[in-house]
C-alpha positions in Angstrom: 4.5 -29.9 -22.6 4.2 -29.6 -26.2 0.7 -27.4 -26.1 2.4 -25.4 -23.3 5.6 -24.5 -25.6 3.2 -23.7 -28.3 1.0 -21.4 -26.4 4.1 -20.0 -24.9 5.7 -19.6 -28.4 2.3 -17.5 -29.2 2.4 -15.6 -26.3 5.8 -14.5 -27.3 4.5 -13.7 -30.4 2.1 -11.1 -29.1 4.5 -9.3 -26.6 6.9 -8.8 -29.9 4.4 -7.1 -31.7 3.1 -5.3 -28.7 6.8 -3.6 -28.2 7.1 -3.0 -31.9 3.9 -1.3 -31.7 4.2 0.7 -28.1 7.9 1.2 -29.3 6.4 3.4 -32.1 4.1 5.6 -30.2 7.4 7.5 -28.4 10.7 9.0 -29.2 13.3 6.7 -29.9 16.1 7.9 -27.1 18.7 6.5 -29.9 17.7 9.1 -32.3 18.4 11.9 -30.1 21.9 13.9 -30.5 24.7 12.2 -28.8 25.6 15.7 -26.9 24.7 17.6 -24.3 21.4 18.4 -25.5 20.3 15.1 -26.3 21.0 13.6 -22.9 19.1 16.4 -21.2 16.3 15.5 -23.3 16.5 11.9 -22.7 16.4 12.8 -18.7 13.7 14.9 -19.5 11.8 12.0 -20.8 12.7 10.1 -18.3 11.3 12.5 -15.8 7.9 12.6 -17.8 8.3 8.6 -18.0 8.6 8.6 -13.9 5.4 10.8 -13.0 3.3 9.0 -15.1 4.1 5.4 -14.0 3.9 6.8 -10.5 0.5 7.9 -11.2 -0.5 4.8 -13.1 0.4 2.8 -9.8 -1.2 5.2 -7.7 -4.4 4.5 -9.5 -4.1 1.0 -9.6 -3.8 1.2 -5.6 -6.6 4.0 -5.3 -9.4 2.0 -7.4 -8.0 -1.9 -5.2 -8.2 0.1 -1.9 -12.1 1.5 -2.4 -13.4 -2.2 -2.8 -11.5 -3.3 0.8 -14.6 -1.4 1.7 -17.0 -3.7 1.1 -16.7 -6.6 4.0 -17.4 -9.2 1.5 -14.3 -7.9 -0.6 -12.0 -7.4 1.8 -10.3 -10.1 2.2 -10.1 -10.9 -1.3 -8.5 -7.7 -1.9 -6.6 -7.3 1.1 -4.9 -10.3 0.4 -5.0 -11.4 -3.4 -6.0 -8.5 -5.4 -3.6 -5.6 -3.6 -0.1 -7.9 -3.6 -0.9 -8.7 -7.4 -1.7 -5.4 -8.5 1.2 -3.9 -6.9 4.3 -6.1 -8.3 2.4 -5.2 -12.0 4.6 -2.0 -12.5 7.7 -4.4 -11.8 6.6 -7.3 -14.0 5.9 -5.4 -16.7 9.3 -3.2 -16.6 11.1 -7.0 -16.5 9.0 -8.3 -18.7 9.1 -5.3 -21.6 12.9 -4.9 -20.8 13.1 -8.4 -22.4 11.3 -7.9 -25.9 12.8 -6.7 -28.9 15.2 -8.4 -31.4 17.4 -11.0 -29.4 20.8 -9.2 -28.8 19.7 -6.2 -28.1 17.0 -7.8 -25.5 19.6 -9.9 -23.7 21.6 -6.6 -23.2 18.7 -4.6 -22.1 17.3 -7.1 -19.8 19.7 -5.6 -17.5 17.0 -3.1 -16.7 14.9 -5.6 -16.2 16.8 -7.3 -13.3 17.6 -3.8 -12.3 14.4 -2.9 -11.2 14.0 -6.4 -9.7 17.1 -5.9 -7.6 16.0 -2.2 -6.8 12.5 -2.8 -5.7 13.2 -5.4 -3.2 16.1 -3.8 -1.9 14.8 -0.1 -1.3 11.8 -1.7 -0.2 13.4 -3.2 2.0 16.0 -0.5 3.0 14.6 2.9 2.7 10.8 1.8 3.3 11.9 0.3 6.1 14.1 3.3 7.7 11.0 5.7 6.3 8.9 3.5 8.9 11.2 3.7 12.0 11.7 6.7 11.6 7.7 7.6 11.4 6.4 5.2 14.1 9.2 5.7 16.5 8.2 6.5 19.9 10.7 7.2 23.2 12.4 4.9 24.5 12.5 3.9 28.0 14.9 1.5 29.8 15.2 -0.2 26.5 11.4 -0.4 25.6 9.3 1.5 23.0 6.7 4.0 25.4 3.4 3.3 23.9 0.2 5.3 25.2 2.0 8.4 26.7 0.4 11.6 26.0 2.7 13.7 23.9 5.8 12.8 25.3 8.7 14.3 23.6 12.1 12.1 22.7 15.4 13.9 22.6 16.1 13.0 19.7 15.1 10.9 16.6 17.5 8.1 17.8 16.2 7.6 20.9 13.0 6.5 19.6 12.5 3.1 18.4 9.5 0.7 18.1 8.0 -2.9 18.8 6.3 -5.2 16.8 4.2 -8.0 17.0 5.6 -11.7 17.0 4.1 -12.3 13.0 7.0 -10.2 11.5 9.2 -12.4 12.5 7.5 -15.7 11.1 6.8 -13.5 8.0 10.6 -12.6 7.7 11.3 -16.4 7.5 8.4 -17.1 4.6 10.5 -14.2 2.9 13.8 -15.7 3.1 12.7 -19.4 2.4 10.5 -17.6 -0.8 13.8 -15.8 -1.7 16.4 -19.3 -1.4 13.9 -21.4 -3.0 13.4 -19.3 -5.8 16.8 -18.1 -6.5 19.6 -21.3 -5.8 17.0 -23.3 -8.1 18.8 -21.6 -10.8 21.6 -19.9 -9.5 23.6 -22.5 -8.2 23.0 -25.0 -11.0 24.4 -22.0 -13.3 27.4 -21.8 -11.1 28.1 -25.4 -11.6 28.1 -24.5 -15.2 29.9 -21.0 -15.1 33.2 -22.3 -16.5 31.7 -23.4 -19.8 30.9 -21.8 -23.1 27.9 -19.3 -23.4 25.9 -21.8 -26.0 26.3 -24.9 -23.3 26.0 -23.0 -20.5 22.9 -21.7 -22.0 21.5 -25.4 -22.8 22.1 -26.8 -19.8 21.1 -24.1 -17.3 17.4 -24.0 -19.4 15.8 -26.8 -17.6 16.8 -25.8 -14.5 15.5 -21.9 -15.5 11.9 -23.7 -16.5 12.0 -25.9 -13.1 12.8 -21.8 -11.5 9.5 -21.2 -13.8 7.4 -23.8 -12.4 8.7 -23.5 -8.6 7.9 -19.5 -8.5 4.7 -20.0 -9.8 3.7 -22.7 -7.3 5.0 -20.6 -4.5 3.3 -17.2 -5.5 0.2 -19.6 -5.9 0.8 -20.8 -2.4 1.9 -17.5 -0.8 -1.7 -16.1 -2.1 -3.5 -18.9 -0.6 -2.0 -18.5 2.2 -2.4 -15.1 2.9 -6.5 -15.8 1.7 -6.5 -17.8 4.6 -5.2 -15.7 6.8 -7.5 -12.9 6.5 -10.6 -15.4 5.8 -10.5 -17.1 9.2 -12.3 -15.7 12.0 -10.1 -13.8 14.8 -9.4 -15.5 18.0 -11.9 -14.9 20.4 -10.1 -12.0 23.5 -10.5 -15.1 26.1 -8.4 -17.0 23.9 -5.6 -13.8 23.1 -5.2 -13.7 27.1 -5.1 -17.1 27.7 -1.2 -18.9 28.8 -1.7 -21.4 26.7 -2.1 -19.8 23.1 -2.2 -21.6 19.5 0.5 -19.9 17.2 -1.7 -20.7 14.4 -4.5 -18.6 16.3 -2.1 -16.0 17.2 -1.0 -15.4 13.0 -4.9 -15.8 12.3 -5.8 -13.0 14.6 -2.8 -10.9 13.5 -3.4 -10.9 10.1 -7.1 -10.1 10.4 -6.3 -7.3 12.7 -3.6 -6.3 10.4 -7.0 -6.5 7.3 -9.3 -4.7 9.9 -7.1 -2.0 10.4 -6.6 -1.2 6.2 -10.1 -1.1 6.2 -10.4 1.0 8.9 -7.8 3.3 7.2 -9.6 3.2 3.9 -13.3 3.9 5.1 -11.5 6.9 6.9 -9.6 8.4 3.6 -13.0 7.4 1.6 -15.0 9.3 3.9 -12.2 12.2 3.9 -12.1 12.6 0.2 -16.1 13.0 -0.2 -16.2 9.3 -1.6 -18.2 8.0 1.1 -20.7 9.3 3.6 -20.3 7.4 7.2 -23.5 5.5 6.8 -22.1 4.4 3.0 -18.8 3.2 4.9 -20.5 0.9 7.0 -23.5 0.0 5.2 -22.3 -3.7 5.4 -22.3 -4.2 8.8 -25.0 -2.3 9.9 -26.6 -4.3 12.7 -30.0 -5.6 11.6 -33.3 -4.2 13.1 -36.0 -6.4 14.5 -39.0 -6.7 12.4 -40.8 -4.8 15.0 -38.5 -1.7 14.7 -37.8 -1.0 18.0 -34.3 -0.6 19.0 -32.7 -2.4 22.3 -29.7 -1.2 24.0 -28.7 -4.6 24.7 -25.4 -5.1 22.2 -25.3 -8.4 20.2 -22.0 -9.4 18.7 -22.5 -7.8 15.5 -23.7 -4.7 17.2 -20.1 -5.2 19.2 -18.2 -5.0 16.3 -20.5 -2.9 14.4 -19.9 -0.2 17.2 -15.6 -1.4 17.5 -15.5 -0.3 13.8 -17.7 2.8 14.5 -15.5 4.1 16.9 -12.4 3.5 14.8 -13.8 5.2 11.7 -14.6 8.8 13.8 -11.9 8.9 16.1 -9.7 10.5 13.6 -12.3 13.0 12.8 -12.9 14.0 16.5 -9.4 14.3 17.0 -9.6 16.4 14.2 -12.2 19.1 15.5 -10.8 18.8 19.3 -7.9 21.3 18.6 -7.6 22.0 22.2 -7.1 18.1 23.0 -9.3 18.3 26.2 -11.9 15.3 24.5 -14.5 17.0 24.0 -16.3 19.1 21.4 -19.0 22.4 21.9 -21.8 22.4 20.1 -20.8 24.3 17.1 -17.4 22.3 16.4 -20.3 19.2 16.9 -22.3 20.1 14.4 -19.6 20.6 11.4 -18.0 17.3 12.6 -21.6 15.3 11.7 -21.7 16.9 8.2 -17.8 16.2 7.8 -18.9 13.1 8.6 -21.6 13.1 5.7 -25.1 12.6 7.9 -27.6 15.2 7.7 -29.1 16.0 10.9 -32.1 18.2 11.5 -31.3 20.6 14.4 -34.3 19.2 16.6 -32.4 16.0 17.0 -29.2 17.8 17.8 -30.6 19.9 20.1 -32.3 16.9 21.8 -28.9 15.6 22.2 -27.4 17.8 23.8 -30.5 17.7 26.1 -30.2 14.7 27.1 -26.1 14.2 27.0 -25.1 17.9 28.0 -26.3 17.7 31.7 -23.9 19.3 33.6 -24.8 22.8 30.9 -21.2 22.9 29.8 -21.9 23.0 26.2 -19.8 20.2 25.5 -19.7 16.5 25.1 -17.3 13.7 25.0 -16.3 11.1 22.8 -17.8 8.1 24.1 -21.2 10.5 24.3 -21.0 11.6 20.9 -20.0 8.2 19.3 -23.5 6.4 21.4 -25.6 9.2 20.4 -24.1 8.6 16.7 -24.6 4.6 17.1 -28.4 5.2 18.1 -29.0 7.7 15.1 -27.4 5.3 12.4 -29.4 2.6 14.0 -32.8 5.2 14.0 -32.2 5.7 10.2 -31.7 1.9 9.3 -35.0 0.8 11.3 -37.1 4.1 9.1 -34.9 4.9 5.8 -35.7 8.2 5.0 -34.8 10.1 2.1 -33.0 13.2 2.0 -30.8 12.0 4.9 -27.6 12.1 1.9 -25.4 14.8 1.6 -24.5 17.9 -0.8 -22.1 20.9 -0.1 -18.8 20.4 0.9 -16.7 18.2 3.3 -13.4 19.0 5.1 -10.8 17.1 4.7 -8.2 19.0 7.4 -8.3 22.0 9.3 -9.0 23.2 12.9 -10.5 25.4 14.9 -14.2 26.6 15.4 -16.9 27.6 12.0 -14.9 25.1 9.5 -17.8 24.7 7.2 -18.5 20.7 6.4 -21.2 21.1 4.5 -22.0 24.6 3.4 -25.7 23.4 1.6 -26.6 21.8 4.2 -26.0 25.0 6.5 -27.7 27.4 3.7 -30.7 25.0 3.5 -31.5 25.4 7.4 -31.0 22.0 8.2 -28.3 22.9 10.8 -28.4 26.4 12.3 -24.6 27.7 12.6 -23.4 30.4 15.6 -21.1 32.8 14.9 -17.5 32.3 14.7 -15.3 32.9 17.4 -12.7 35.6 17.0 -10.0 34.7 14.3 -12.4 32.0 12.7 -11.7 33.9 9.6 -8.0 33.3 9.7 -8.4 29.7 10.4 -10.9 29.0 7.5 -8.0 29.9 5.6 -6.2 26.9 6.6 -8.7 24.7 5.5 -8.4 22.4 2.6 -12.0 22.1 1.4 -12.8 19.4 -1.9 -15.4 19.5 -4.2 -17.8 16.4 -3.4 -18.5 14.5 -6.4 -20.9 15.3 -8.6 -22.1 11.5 -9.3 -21.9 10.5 -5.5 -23.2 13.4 -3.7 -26.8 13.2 -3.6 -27.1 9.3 -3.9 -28.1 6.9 -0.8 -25.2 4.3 0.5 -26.2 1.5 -1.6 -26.2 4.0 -5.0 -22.4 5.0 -3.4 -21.3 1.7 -3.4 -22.0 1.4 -6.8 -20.7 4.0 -8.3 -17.4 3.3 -6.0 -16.9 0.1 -7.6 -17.3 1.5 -10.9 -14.6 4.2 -9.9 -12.8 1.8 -8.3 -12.9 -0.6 -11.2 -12.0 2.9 -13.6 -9.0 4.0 -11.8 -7.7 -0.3 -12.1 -8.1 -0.6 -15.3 -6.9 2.9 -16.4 -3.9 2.7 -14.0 -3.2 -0.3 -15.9 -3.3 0.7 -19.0 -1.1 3.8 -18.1 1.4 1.3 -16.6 1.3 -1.2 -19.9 2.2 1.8 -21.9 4.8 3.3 -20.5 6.5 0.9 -19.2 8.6 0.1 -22.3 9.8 3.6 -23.4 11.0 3.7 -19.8 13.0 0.9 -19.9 14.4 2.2 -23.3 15.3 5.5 -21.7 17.0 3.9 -18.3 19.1 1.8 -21.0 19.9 5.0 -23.0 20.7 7.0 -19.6 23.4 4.4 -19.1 24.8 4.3 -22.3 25.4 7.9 -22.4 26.9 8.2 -18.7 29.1 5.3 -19.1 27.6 2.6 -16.4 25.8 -0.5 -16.5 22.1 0.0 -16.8 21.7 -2.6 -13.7 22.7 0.3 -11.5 20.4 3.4 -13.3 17.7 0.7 -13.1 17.8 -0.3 -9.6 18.0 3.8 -8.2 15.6 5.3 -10.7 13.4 1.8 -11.3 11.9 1.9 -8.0 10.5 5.5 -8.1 7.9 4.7 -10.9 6.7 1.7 -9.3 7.0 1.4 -5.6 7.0 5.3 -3.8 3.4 5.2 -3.6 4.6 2.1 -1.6 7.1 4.0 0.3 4.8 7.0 1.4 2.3 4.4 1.9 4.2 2.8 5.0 5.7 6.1 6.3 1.9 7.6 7.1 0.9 4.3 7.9 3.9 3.8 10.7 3.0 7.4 11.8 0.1 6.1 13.6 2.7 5.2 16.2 1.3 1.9 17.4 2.1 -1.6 17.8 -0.5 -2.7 15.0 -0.1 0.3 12.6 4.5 -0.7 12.5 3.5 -4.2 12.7 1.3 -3.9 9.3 4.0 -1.5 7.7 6.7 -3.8 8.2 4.0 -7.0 7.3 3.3 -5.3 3.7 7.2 -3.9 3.1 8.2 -8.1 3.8 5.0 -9.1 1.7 6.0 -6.8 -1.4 9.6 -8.6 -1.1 7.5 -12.7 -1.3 5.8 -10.9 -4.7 9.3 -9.6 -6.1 10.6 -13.3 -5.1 7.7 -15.1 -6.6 5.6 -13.5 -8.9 8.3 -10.6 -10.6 10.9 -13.6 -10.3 8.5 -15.7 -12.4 7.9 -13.4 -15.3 12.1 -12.8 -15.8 12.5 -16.6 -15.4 10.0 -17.0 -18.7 11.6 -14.5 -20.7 15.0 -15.8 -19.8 14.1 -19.7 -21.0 11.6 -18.1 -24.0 14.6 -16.3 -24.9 17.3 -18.0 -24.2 19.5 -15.6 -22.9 22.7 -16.8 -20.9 22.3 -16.5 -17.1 25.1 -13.7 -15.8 23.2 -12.2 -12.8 25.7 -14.1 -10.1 26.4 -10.9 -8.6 22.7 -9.5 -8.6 21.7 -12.9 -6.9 24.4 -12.4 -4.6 23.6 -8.8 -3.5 19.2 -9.8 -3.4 20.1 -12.5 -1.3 22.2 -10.9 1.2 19.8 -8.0 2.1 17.0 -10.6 2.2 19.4 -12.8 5.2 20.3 -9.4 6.8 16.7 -8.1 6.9 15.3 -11.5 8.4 17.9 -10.8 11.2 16.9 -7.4 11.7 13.4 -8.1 11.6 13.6 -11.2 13.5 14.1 -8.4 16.5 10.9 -7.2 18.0 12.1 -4.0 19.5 13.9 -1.8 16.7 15.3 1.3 17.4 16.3 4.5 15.0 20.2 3.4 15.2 18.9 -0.2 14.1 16.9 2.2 11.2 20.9 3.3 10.4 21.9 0.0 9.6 19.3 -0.8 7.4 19.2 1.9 4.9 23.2 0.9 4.7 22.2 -2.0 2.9 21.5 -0.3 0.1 24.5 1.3 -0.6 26.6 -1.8 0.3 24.8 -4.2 -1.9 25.0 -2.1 -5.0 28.9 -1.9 -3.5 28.8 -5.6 -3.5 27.6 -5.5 -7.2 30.4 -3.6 -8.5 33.1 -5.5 -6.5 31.6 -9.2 -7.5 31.7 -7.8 -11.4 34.4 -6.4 -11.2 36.7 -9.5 -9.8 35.1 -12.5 -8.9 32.4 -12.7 -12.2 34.2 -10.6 -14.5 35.3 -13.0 -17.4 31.7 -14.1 -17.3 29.9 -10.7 -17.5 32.7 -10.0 -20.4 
């Protein structure tokens, strides 16, 4: 105990002089003219303040999500590295909100427990609606329509969605998270509520070190947990369909199909963005080639999966180049979807393809054509590397019609001859969005691209970071500022501005993610919006519980507890329901309003001698 107090008295030490030093590299907001004038520069800043912390944690989750590509890494990062990194904006706006000189820190910690109470809520709330209302499908008799082809609901209410039986064990790991880690200190402190600040202070502290210890173990625990999870090997399909099913198989395959399908998603925006050629995506599970070189058409497990994730990585780009949505593709829109895809193909080969798959003389193949004539290439080029067989030019990342060019070097250089465009070909190359390939990636093999990913990957972390660190504490000076000048607590400027630095790469996250529109892609929306709440709970909850006993500021967040709490019941509830529909979507995004309502009200009657 004694080495840990000294090393926490140290640590303490260093975060002071930090925010002395960070807190003269900006404006100090109290210097600005207490007018009109000064307050529009202060939301000025606080709009600069905004974009750049939005950008520092859309680095931080750019650079994690390029290493889920790597097999080895993924689970790792799926289920340690990505939670961690993205409660860091939080933490550090609690954790900066309480540094300065005492009183003034134990006043502006409000900002800190602001953006607490925010994240988890709107996470909660508005992440949650944004995902209704993006993987809603029609409703039929009472049951989400999954699989129908384009069928049109009347309206946005009558859609709704199902999800799969984890949500509602990871609701209750939640709420048991968000009771255990709160009471520990709440309800000791309401024990103590009617006595002076300086006792009330000294005898809620052990109990605030105890919260320490308890939501340290538990993020420890959750972490392991969800290692576990996305370590153990998925349920064989015998096993899935069988009457008799283990629940602990059941979460295990869940949460790896819930892993398997963020990789899926990432390889596909890696791959989208030039990062990645297709080969470079899946360089890790590759099948292996006999010694002998010859290829079988015989499928061995790894081959099975090898060719599952295959299939799930170019689906979205065939879908892409079928604009007509008949399932197949002529030759021409073939061709630009290869080099999209980042392979070089000499025409010989392609026209042998369509040799051999184009029997019927249609000009036109399917998808399960293409993707085994694509399978037996990749496997060609793994059994005799050759070199060249990289990628320069350009790649599509969306657009339609016939003559988008993928790779316009590739086309120049004669390595795929290109037919004319169809009529109005010009006037849909307009509606392309074309991106530069990178210059240090382009022209490298897939082992050189995984390098220089994880340098990128490990760039964008660190800077992202760094960004974060930095501005983190003017922002909290500038939400306390905003609510001096406008005359309300900065709890409530905190918890709706707060939120928008640090989790709407979040938000937008689980919207496109729910648009999918299927049982896996709402299921791992909801998984990661309920994941996000165990880190505020646990790890966020832990770094306000240090400052708090370092600090010793007196504990007068009743009300806040009372309002983080609620939503957290109400939301198991709610997601304790498999079938969700848009009017269920309603209710939720409610809870926000009404639990900054209940806010007000509880410190307003019930706790207001105390926050006096």
């Amino acid at each position: 105990l004694f080495l840990s107090s000294k090393l926490l008295g140290r640590f303490h030490a260093l975060l002071h002089t930090m925010g002395d030093f960070l807190g003269k590299l900006f404006v100090d907001v109290n210097d600005l003219p207490d007018d009109g004038y000064g307050f529009a520069q202060v939301i000025f800043l606080g709009c600069v303040y905004l974009y750049i912390l939005l950008n520092g944690a859309n680095m931080i989750g750019e650079g994690s999500e390029l290493l889920m590509i790597i097999p080895s890494m993924a689970g790792v990062v799926g289920s340690v590295v990505l939670p961690v990194l993205g409660a860091v904006p939080d933490g550090l706006i609690i954790l900066f909100s309480g540094l300065g000189p005492r009183d003034v820190a134990e006043q502006q910690v409000s900002v800190g427990v602001g953006a607490l109470a925010g994240s988890t809520v709107m996470l909660l709330t508005v992440a949650w609606f944004l995902s209704l209302l993006g993987g809603g499908v029609p409703m039929q008799r009472g049951e989400p329509q999954y699989g129908k082809k384009k069928q049109a609901a009347d309206s946005c209410l009558s859609t709704g969605v199902r999800t799969a039986p984890y949500i509602r064990t990871n609701s209750f790991v939640m709420l048991g998270t968000c009771f255990i880690c709160y009471f520990i200190v709440e309800i000791p402190a309401l024990m103590f509520i009617n006595e002076d600040k300086a006792t009330s202070v000294a005898d809620v502290k052990p109990f605030v070190w105890a919260g320490v210890l308890v939501t340290f173990l538990l993020f420890v625990a959750y972490i392991a947990l969800q290692y576990r999870l996305a370590s153990k090997a998925t349920a064989t399909q015998a096993v899935r369909q069988a009457e008799q099913v283990d629940f602990a198989e059941l979460q295990y395959h869940a949460a790896r199909d819930a892993l398997e399908q963020r990789i899926t998603d990432t390889m596909v925006k890696a791959i989208r963005s030039a990062q990645f050629s297709l080969r470079g995506a899946l360089l890790d599970i590759l099948p292996e080639v006999p010694s002998n070189g010859e290829l079988s058409d015989r499928l061995t497990e790894s081959e099975e999966r090898w060719q599952t994730k295959l299939r799930a990585v170019v689906r979205p780009f065939y879908a892409m180049f079928d604009t007509d949505g008949n399932g197949t593709l002529n030759r021409d829109e073939m061709r630009h979807l290869v080099l999209t895809l980042g392979e070089r193909v000499p025409n010989e080969e392609f026209q042998q393809f369509f040799a051999e798959t184009d029997k019927d003389g249609s000009g036109s193949v399917d998808y399960e054509e293409f993707v085994g004539w694509l399978a037996r290439m990749l496997k060609a080029q793994a059994a005799a590397p050759q070199e060249g067989r990289t990628w320069t030019g350009r790649a599509v990342t969306q657009g339609r019609g016939v003559g988008q060019t993928a790779a316009s070097a590739e086309l120049e250089a004669g390595a795929v001859e290109v037919e004319t465009p169809s009529e109005g070909g010009d006037e849909e190359k307009e509606d392309e969005e074309e991106v530069d390939i990178p210059e240090d990636i382009r022209d490298l093999p897939p082992q050189e691209q995984r390098v220089r990913a994880l340098r990128r990957s490990l760039w964008l972390t660190g800077v992202g970071t760094l960004i974060v660190i930095i501005f983190s504490d003017p922002m909290v000076d500038v939400l306390d500022a905003i609510g001096k000048r406008i005359g309300v607590p900065a709890f409530f400027v905190a918890f709706l501005l707060g939120p928008l630095g640090s989790n709407a790469s979040e938000m937008v996250a689980s919207y496109r993610f729910a648009q999918k529109k299927t049982k896996t892609s709402i299921s791992v929306a909801f998984s990661q919006l309920l994941g996000a709440a165990c880190m505020n709970n646990t790890f966020c909850l832990f770094i306000f519980y240090i400052l708090v006993a370092c600090r010793g500021f007196a504990w007068t967040y009743h009300a806040e507890v009372f309002a983080i709490v609620m939503v957290q019941v109400l939301m198991c509830l709610i997601a304790s329901k498999q079938v969700q529909t848009m009017y269920t979507g309603l209710l939720v995004i409610s809870l926000m309003p009404l639990s900054l309502a209940l806010v007000a009200v509880l410190k307003a009657t019930l706790f207001k001698k105390i926050e006096g």
